[in-house]
Residue, then its C-alpha position, 0 to 999 in steps of 0.5 A: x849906308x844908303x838913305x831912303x828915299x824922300x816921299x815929300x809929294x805924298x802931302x800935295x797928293x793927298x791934299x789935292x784928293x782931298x779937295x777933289x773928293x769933296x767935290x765929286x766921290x767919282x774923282x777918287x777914280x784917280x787916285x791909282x793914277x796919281x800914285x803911279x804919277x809919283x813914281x813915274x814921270x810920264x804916267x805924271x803927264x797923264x796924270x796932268x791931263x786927266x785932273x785938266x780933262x775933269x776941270x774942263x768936264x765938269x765946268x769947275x775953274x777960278x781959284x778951286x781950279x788953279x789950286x787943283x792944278x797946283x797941286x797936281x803940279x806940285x805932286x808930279x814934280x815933288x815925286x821927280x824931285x823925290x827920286x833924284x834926292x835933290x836938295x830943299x833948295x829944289x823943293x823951294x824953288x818949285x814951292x815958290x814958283x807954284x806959289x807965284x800963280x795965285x797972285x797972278x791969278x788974283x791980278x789977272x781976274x781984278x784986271x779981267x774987267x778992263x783987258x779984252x775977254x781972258x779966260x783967268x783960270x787958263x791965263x794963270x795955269x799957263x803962267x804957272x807952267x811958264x814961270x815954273x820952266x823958266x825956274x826950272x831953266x835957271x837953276x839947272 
């Protein structure tokens, strides 16, 4: 018997339009996207660069900004993660290295006052992706 498949990056989803379409109903425009982006790695890339695109646009960074990113990671990646049936380890890892950006976050901004002019937000969204390969490298 063949077992179906997993729809765990749904949650990351919805939450994710949730907070976007709190801040701004236009950004329901994404949601055929986002969709497309959970079946489909490389509609997930686009799906990345337009939620950035919209961050970027409309100014909105610090903590709303990263957990919009996380969560948009979260979806692209739990949809691959979904359609190779991987186990919850794989689910942990990438939960866990996702998670690992808001500490990071919080210690890049109380350090920000003291180290040279540093974007927070693109400093702790860049170490999201660093440490999230490297986890990904590791486990493969």
């Amino acid at each position: 018997m063949k077992v179906g498949r997993n729809l765990y990056s749904l949650l990351p989803l919805a939450l994710l339009f949730v907070l976007l379409g709190m801040e701004d109903a236009r950004t329901l425009l994404l949601i055929p996207l986002g969709l497309m982006a959970v079946q489909w790695y490389f509609t997930g890339m686009l799906f990345l660069l337009a939620t950035a695109g919209f961050l970027i646009y409309t100014w909105r960074g610090g903590l709303y900004g990263l957990t919009v990113m996380a969560l948009s990671v979260l979806a692209v990646e739990m949809g691959y993660l979904d359609r190779e049936r991987a186990p919850g380890e794989h689910y942990l890892v990438l939960l866990s290295a996702v998670a690992m950006s808001f500490p990071t976050y919080l210690l890049m901004k109380t350090l920000s006052p003291v180290l040279p002019r540093l974007e927070v937000t693109a400093l702790a969204a860049l170490l999201l992706v660093v440490l999230y390969s490297f986890t990904r490298f590791v486990a493969s």
